[in-house]
Backbone as a printed PyTorch tensor [residue, N CA C, xyz], in Angstrom:
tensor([[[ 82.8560, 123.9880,  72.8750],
         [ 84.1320, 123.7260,  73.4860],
         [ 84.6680, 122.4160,  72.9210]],

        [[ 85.4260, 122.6340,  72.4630],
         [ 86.3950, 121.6790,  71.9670],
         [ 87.3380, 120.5240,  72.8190]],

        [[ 87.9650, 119.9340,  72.4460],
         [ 88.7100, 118.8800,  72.5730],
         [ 89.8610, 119.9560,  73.2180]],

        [[ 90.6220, 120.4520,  72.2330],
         [ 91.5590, 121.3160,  72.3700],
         [ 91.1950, 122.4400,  74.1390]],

        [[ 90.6350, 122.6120,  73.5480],
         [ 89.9640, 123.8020,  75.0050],
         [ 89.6400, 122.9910,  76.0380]],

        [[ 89.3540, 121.8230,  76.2380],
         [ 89.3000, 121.2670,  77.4420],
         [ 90.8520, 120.7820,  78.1570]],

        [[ 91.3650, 120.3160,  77.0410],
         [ 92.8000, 119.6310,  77.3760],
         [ 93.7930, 121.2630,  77.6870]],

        [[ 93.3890, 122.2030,  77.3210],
         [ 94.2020, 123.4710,  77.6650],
         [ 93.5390, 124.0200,  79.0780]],

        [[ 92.4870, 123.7980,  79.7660],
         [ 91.5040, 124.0270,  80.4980],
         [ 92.4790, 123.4780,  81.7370]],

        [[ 92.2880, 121.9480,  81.5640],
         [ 92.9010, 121.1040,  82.1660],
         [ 94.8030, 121.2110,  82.3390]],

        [[ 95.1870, 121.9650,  81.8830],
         [ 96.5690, 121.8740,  82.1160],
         [ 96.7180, 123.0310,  82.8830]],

        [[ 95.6120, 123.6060,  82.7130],
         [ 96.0520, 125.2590,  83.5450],
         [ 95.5850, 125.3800,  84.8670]],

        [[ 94.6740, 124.5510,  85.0270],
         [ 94.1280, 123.7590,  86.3940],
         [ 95.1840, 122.8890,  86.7870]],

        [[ 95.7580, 122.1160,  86.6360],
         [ 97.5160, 121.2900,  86.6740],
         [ 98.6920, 122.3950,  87.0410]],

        [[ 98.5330, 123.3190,  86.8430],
         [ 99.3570, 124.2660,  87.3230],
         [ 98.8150, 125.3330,  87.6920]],

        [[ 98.0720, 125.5380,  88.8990],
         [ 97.0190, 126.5090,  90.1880],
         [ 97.8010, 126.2420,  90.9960]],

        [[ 97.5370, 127.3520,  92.1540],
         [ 97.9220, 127.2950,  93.4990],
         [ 97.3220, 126.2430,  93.9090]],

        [[ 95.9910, 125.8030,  93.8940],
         [ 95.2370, 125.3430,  94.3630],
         [ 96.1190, 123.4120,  93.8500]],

        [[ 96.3510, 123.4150,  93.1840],
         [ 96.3880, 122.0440,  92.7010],
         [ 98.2530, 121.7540,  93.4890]],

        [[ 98.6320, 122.7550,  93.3280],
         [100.2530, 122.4970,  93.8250],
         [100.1650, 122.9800,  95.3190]],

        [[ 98.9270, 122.7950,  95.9940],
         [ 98.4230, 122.4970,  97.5380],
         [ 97.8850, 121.1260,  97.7400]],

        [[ 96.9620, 120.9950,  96.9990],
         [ 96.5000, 119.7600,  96.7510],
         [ 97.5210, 118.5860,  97.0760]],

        [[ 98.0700, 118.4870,  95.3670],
         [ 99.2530, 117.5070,  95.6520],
         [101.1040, 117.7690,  96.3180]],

        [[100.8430, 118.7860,  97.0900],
         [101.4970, 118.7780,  97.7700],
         [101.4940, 116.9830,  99.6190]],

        [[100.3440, 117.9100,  99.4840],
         [ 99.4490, 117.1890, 100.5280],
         [ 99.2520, 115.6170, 100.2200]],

        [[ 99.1920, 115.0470,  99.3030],
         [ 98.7700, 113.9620,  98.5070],
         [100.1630, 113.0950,  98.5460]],

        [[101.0930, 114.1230,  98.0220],
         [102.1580, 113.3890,  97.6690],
         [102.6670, 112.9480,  98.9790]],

        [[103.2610, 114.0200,  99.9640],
         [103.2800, 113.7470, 101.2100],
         [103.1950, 112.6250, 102.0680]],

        [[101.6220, 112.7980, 102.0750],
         [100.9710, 111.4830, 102.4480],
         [101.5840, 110.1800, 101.8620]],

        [[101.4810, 109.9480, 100.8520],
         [101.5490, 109.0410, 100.0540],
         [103.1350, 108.4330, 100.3670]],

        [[104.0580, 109.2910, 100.2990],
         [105.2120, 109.2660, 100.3940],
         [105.5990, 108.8910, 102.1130]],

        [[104.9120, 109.4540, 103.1830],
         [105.1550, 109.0500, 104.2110],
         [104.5290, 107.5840, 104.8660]],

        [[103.2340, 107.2500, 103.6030],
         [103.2100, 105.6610, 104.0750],
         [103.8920, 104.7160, 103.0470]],

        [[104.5690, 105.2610, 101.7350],
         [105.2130, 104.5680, 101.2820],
         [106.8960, 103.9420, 102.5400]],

        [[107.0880, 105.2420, 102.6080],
         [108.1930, 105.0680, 103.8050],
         [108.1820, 104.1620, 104.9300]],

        [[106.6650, 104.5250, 105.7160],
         [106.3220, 103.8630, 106.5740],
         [106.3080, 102.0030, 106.4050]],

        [[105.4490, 101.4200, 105.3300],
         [105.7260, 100.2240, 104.7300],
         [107.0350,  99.6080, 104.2580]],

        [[107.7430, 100.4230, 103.9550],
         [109.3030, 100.0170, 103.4130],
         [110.2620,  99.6060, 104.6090]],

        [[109.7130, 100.5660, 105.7640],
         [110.6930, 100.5190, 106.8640],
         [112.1820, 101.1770, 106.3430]],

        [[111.8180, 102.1030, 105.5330],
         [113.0480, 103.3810, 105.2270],
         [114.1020, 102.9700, 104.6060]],

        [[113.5740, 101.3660, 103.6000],
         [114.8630, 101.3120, 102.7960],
         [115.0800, 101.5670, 101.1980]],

        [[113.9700, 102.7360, 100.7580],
         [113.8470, 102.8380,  99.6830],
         [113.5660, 104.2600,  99.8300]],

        [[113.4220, 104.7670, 100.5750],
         [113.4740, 106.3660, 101.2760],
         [113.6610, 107.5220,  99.7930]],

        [[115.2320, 107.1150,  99.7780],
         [115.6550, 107.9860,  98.3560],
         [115.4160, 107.8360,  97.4410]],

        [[114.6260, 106.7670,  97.1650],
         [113.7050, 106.4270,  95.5120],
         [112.2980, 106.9630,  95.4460]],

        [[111.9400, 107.0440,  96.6330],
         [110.3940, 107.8290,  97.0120],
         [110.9560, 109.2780,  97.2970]],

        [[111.4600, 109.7680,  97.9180],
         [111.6290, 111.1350,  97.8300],
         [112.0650, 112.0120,  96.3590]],

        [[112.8480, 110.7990,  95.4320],
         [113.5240, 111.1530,  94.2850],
         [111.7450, 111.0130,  93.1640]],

        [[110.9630, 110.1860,  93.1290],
         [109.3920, 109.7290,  92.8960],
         [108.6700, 111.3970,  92.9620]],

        [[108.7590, 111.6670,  94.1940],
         [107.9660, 112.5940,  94.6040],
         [107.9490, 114.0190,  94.2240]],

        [[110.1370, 114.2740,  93.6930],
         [110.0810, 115.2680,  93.1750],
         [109.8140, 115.0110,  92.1220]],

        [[110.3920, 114.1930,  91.2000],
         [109.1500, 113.8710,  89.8250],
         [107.8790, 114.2580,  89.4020]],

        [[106.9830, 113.9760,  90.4200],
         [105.5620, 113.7330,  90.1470],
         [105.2080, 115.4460,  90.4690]],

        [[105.7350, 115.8990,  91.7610],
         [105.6780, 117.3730,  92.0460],
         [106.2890, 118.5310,  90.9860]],

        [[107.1020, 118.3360,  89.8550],
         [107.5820, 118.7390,  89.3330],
         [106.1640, 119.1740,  88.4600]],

        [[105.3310, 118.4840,  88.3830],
         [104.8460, 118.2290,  86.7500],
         [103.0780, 119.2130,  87.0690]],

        [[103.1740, 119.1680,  88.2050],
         [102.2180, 119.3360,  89.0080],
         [101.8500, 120.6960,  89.9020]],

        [[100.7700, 121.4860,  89.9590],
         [101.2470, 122.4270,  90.5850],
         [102.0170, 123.5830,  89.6950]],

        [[102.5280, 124.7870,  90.8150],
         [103.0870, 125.6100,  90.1330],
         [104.6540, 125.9710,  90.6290]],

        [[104.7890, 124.8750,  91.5430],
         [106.3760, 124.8600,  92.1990],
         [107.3000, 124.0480,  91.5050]]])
């Protein structure tokens, strides 16, 4: 197994149900104590963050 075959391994695992549950959950989190710490004044830069990162991630 190659270099190649792991890094193709790995991207197809990056886009599972399983992984776009995962960081669903992750991001979420993450995003609701980013919020929480801000005191909600950066709200739309973390929600705008989140679809970013969810975009790339997952299969949604």
């Amino acid at each position: 197994m190659g270099i190649d075959d792991l890094r193709d391994k790995a991207s197809e695992a990056l886009k599972s149900d399983k992984a776009e549950t995962i960081s669903d959950k992750v991001l979420g989190a993450a995003a609701g104590a980013a919020k929480k710490v801000t005191g909600g004044k950066f709200d739309e830069r973390i929600d705008s963050a989140v679809e970013t990162v969810d975009s790339k991630l997952g299969n949604e």
